[in-house]
N, CA, C and O atoms as CSV, one atom per row, in Angstrom:
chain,resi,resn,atom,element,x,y,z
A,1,UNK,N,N,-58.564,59.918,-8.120
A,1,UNK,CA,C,-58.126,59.916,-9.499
A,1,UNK,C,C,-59.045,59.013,-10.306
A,1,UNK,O,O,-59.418,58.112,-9.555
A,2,UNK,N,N,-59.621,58.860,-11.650
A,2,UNK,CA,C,-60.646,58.652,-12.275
A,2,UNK,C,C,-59.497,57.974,-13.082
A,2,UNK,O,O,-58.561,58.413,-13.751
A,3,UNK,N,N,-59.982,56.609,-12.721
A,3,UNK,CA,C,-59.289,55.607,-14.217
A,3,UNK,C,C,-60.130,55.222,-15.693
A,3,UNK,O,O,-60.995,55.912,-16.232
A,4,UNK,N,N,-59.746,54.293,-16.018
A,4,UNK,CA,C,-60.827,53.662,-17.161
A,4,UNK,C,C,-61.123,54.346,-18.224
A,4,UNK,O,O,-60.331,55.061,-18.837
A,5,UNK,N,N,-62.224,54.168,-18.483
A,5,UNK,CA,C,-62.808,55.097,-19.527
A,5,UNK,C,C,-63.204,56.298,-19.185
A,5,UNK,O,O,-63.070,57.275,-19.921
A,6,UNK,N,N,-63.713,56.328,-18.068
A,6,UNK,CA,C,-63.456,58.283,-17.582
A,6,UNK,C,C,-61.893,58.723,-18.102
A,6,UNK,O,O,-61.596,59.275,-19.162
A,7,UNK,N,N,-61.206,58.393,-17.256
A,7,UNK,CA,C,-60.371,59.046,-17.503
A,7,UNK,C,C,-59.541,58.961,-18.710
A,7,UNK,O,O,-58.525,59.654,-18.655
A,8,UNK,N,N,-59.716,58.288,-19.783
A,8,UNK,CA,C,-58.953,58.350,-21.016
A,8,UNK,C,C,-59.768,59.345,-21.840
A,8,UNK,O,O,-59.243,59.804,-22.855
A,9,UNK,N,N,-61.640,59.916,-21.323
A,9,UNK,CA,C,-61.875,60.781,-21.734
A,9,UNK,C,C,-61.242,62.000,-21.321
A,9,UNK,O,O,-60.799,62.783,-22.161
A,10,UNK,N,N,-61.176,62.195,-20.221
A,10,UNK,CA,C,-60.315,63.112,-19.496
A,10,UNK,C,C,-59.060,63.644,-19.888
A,10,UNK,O,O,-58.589,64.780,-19.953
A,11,UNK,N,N,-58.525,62.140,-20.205
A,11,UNK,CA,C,-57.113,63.034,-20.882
A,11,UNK,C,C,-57.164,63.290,-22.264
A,11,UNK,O,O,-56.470,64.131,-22.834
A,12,UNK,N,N,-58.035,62.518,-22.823
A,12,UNK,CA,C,-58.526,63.334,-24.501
A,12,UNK,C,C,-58.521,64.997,-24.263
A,12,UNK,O,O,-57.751,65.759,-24.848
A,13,UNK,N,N,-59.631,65.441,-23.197
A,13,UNK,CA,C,-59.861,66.807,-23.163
A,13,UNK,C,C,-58.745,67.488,-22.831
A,13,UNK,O,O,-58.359,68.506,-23.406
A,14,UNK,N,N,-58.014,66.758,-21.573
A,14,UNK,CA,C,-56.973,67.869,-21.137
A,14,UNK,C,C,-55.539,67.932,-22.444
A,14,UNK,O,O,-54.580,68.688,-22.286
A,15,UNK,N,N,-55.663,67.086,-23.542
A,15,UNK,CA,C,-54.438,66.859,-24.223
A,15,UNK,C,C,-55.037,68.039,-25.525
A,15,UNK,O,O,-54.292,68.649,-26.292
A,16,UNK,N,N,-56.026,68.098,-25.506
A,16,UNK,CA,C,-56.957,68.846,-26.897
A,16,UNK,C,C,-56.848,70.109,-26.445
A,16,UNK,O,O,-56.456,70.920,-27.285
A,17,UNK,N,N,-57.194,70.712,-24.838
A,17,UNK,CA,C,-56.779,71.840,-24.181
A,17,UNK,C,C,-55.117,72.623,-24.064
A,17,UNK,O,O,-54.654,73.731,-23.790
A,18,UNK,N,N,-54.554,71.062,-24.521
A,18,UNK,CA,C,-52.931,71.871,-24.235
A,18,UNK,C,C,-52.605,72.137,-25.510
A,18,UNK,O,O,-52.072,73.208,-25.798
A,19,UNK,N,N,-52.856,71.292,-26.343
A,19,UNK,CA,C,-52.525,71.588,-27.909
A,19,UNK,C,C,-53.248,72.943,-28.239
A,19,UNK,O,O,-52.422,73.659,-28.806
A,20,UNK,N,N,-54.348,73.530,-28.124
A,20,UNK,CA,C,-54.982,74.483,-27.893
A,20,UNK,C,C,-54.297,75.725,-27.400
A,20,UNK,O,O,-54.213,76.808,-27.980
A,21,UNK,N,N,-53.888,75.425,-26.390
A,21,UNK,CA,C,-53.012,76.543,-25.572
A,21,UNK,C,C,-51.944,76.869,-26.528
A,21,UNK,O,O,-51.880,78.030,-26.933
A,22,UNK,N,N,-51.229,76.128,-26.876
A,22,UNK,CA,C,-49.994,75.724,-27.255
A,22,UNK,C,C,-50.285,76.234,-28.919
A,22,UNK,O,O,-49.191,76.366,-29.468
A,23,UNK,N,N,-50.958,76.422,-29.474
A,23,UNK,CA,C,-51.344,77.108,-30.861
A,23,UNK,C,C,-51.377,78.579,-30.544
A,23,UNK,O,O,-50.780,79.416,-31.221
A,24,UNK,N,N,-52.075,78.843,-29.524
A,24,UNK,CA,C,-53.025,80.354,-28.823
A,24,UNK,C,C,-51.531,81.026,-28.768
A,24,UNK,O,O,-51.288,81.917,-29.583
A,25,UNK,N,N,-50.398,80.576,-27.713
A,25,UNK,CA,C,-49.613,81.141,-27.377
A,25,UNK,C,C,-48.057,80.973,-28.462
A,25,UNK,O,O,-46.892,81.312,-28.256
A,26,UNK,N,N,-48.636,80.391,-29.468
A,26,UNK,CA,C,-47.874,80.616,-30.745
A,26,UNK,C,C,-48.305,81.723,-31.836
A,26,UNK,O,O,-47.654,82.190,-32.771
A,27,UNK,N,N,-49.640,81.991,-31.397
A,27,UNK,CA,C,-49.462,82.612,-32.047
A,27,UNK,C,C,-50.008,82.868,-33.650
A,27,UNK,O,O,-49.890,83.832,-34.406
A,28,UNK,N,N,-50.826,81.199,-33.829
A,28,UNK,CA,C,-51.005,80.580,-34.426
A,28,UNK,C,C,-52.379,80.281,-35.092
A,28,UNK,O,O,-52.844,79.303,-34.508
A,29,UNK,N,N,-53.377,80.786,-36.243
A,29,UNK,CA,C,-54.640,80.419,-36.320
A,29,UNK,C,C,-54.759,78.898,-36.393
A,29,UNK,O,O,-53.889,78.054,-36.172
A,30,UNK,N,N,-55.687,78.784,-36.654
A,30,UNK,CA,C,-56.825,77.102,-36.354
A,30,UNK,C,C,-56.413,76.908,-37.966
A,30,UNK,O,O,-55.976,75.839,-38.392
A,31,UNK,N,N,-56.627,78.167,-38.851
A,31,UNK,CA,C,-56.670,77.812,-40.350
A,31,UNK,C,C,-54.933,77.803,-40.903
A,31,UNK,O,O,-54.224,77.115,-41.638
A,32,UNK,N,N,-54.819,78.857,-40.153
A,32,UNK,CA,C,-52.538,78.699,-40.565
A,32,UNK,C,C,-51.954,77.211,-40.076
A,32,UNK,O,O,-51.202,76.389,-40.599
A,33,UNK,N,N,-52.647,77.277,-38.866
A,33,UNK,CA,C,-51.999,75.469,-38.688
A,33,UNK,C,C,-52.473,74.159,-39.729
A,33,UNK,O,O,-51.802,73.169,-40.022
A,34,UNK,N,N,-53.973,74.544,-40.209
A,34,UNK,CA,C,-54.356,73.730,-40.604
A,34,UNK,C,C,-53.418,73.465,-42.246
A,34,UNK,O,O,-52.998,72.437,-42.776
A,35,UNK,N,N,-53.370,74.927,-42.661
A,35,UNK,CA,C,-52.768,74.716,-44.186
A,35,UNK,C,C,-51.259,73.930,-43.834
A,35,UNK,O,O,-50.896,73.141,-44.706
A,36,UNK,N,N,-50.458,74.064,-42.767
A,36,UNK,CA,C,-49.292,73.501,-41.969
A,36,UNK,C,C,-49.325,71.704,-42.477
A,36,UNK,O,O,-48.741,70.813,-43.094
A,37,UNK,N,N,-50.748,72.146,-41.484
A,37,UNK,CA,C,-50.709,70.225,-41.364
A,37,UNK,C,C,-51.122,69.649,-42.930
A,37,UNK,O,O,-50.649,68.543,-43.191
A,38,UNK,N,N,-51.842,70.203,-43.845
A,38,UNK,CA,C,-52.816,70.146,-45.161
A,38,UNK,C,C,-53.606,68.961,-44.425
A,38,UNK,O,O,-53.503,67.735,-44.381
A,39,UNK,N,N,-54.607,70.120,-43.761
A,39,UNK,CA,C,-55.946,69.873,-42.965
A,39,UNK,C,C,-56.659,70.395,-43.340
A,39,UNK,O,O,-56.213,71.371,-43.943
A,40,UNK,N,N,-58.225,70.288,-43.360
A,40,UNK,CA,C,-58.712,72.144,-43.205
A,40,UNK,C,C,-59.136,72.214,-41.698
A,40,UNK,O,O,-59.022,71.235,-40.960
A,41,UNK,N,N,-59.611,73.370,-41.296
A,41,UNK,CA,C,-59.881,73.969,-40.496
A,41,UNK,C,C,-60.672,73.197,-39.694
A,41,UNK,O,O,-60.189,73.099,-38.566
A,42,UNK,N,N,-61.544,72.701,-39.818
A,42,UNK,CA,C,-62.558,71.886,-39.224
A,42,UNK,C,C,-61.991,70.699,-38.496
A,42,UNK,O,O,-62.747,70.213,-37.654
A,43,UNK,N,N,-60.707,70.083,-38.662
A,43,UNK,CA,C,-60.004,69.060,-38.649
A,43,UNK,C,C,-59.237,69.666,-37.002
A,43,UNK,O,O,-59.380,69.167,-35.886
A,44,UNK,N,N,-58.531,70.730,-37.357
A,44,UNK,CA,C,-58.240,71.305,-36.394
A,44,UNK,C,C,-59.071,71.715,-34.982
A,44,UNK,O,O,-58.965,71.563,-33.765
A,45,UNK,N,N,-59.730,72.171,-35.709
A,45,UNK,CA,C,-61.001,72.484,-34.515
A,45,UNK,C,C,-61.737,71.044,-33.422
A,45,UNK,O,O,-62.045,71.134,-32.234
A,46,UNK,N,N,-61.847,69.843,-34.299
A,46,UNK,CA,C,-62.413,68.746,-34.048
A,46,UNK,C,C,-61.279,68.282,-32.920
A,46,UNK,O,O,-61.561,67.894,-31.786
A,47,UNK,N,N,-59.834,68.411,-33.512
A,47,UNK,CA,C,-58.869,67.823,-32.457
A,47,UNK,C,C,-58.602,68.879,-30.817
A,47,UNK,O,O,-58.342,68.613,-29.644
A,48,UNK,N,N,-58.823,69.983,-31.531
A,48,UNK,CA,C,-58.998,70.988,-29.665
A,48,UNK,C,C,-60.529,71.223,-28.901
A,48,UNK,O,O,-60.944,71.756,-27.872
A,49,UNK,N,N,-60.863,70.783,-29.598
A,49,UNK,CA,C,-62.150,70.614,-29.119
A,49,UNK,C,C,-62.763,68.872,-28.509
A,49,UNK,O,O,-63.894,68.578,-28.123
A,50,UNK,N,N,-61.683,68.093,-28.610
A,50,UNK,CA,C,-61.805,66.818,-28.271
A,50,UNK,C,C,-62.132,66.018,-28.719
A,50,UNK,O,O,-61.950,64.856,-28.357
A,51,UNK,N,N,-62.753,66.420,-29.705
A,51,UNK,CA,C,-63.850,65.320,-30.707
A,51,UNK,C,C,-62.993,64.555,-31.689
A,51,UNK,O,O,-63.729,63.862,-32.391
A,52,UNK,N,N,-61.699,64.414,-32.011
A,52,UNK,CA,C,-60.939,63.711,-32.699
A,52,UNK,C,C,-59.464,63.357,-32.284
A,52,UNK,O,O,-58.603,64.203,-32.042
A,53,UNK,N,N,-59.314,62.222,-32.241
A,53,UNK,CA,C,-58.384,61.673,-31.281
A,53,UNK,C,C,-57.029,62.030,-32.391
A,53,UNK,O,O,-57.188,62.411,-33.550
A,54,UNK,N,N,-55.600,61.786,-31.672
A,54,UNK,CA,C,-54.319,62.263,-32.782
A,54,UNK,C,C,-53.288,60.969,-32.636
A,54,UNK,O,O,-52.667,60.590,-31.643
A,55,UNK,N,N,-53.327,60.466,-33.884
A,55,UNK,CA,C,-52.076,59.339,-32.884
A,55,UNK,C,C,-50.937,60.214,-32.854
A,55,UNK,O,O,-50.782,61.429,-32.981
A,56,UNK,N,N,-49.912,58.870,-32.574
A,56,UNK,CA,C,-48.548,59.476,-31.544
A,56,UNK,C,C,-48.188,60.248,-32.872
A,56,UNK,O,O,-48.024,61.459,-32.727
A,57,UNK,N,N,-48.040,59.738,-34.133
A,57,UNK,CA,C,-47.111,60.228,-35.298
A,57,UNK,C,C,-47.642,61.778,-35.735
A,57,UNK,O,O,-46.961,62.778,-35.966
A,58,UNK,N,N,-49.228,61.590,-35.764
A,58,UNK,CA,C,-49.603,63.099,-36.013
A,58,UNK,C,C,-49.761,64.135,-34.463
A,58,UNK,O,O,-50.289,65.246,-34.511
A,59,UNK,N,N,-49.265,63.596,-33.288
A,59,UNK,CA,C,-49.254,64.415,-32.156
A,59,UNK,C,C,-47.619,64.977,-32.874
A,59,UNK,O,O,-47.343,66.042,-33.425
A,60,UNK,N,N,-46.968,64.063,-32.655
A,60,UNK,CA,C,-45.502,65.080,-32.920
A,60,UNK,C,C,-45.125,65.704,-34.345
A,60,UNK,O,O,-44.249,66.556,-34.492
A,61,UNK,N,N,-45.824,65.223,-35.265
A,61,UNK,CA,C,-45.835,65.835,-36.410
A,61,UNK,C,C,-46.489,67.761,-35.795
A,61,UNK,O,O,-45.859,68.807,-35.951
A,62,UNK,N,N,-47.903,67.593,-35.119
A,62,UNK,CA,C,-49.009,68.533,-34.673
A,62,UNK,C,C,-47.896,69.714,-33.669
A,62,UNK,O,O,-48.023,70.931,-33.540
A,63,UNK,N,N,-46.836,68.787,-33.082
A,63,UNK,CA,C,-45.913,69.749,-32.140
A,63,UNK,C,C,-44.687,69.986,-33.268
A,63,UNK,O,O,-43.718,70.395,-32.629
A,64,UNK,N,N,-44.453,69.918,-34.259
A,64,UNK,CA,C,-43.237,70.193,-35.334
A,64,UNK,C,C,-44.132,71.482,-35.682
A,64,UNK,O,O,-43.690,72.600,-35.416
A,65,UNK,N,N,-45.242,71.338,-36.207
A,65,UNK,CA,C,-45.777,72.417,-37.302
A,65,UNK,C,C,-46.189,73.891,-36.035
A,65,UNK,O,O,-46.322,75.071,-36.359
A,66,UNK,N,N,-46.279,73.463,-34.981
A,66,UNK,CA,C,-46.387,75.057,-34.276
A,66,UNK,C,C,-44.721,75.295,-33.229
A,66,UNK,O,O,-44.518,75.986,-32.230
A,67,UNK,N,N,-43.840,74.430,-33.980
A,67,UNK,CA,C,-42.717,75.283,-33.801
A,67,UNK,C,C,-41.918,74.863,-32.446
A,67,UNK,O,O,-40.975,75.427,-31.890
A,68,UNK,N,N,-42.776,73.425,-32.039
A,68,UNK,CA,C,-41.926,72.861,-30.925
A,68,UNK,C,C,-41.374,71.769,-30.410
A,68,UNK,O,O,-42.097,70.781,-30.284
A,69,UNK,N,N,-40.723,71.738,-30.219
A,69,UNK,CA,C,-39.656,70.045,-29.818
A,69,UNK,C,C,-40.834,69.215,-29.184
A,69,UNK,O,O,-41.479,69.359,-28.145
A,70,UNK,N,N,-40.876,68.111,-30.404
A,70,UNK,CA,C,-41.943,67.435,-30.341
A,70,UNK,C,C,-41.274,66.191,-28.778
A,70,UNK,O,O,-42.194,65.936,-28.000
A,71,UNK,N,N,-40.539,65.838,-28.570
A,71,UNK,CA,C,-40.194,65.422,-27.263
A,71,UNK,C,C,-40.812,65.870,-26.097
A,71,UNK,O,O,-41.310,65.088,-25.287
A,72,UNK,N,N,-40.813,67.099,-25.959
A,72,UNK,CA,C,-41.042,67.947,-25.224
A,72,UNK,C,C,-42.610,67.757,-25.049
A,72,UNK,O,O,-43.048,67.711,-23.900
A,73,UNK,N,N,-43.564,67.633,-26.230
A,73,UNK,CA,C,-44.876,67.672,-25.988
A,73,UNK,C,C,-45.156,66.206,-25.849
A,73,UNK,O,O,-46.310,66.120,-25.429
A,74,UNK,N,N,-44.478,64.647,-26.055
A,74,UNK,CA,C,-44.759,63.899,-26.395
A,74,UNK,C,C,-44.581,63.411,-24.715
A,74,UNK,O,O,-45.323,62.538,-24.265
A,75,UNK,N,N,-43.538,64.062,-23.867
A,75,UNK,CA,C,-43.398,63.759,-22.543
A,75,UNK,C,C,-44.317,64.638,-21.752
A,75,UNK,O,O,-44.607,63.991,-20.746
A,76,UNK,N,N,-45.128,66.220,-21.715
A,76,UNK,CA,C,-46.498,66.416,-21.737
A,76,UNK,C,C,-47.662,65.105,-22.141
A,76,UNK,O,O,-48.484,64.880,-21.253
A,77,UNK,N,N,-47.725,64.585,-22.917
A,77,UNK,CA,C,-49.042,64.207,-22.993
A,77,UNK,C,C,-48.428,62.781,-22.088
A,77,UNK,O,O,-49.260,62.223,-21.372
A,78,UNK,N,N,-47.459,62.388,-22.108
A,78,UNK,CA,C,-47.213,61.243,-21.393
A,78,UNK,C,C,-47.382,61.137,-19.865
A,78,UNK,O,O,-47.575,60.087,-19.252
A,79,UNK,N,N,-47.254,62.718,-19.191
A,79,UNK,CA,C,-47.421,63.247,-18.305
A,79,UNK,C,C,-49.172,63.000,-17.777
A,79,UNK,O,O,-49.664,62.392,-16.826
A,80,UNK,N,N,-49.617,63.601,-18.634
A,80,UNK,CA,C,-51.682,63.445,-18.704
A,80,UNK,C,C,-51.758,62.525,-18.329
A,80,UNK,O,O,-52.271,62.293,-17.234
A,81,UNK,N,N,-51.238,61.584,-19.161
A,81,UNK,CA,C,-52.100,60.032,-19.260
A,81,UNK,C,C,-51.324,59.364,-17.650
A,81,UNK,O,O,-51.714,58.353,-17.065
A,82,UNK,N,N,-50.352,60.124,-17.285
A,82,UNK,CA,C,-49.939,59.500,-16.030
A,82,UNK,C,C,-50.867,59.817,-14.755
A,82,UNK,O,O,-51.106,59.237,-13.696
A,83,UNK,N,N,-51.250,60.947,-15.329
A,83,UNK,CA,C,-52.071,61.966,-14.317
A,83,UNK,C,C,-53.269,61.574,-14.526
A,83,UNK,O,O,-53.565,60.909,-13.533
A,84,UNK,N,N,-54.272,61.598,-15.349
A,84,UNK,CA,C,-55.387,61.007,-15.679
A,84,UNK,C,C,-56.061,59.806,-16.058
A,84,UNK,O,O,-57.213,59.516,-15.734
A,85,UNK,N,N,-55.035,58.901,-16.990
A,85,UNK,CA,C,-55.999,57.869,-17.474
A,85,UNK,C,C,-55.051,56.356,-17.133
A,85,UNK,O,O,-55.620,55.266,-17.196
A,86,UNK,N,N,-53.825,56.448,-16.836
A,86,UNK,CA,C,-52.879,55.289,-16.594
A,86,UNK,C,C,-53.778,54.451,-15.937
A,86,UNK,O,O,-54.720,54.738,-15.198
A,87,UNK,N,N,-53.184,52.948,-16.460
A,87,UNK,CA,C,-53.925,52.079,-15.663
A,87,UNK,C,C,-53.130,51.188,-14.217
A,87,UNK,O,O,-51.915,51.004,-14.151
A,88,UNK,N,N,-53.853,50.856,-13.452
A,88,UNK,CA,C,-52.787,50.301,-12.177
A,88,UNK,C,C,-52.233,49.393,-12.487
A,88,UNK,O,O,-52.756,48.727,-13.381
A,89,UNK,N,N,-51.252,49.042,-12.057
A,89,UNK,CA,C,-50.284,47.585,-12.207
A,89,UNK,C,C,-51.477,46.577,-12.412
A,89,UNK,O,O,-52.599,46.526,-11.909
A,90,UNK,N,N,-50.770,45.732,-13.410
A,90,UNK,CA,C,-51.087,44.430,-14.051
A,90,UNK,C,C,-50.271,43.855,-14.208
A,90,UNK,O,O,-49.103,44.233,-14.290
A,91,UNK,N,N,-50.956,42.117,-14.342
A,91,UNK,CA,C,-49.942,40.953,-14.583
A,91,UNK,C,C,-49.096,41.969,-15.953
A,91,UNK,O,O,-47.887,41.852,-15.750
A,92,UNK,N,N,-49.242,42.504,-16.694
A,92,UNK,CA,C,-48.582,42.616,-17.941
A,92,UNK,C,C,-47.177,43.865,-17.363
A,92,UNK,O,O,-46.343,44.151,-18.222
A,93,UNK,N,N,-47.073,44.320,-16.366
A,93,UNK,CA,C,-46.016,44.980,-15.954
A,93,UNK,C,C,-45.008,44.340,-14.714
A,93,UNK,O,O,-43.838,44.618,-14.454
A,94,UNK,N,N,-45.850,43.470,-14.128
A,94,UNK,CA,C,-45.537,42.682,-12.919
A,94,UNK,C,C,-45.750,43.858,-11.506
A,94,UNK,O,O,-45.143,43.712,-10.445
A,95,UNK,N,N,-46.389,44.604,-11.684
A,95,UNK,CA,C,-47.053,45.497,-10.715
A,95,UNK,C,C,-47.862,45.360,-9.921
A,95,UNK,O,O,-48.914,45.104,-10.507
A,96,UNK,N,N,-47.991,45.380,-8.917
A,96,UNK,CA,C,-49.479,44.977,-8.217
A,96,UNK,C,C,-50.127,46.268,-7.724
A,96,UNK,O,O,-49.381,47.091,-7.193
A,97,UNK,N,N,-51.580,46.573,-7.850
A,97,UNK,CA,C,-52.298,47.536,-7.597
A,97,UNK,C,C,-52.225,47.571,-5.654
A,97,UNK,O,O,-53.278,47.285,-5.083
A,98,UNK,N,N,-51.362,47.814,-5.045
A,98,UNK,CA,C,-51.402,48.109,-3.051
A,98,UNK,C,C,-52.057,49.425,-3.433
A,98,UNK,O,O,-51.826,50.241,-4.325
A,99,UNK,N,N,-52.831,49.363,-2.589
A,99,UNK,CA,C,-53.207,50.493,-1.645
A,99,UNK,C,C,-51.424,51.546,-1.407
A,99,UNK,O,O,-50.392,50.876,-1.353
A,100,UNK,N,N,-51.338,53.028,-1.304
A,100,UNK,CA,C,-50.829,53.980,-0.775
A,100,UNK,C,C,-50.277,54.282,0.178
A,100,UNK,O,O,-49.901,55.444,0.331
């Protein structure tokens, strides 16, 4: 599993890929979402394509405007970052990084 900065790129891509999906199988253009969000198009494109990061408020705002329980996507991407970019226990959780 790829921590660090790999992997917070990693889950940039795989979170830009699901939002992606998740438009495709709505149903949904790049430019209909965008007038949604009052984006333009390019804005849209930049965020599924990876190149522009979403905070938390415009991720669930981004899962309201294609029609889905933003919970639902907010525990998806929470999922990623568990899967891809989480970091190991630290003094700041009282966790210790053991070995498996």
């Amino acid at each position: 599993m790829v921590r660090g900065v790999a992997g917070e790129a990693q889950f940039t891509r795989a979170l830009a890929e699901l939002l992606r999906d998740i438009r495709v199988e709505s149903g949904i253009s790049q430019e209909a979402l965008a007038a949604e969000l009052g984006l333009d198009q390019a804005a849209v494109s930049r965020v599924e394509s990876g190149q522009r990061r979403l905070s938390v408020r415009d991720l669930l705002i981004w899962a309201e405007a294609l029609g889905r329980d933003p919970r639902e996507l907010a525990i998806s991407a929470a999922d990623l970052w568990s899967e891809m970019a989480a970091r190991p226990g630290t003094l700041w959780t009282g966790d210790e990084d053991e070995p498996g």
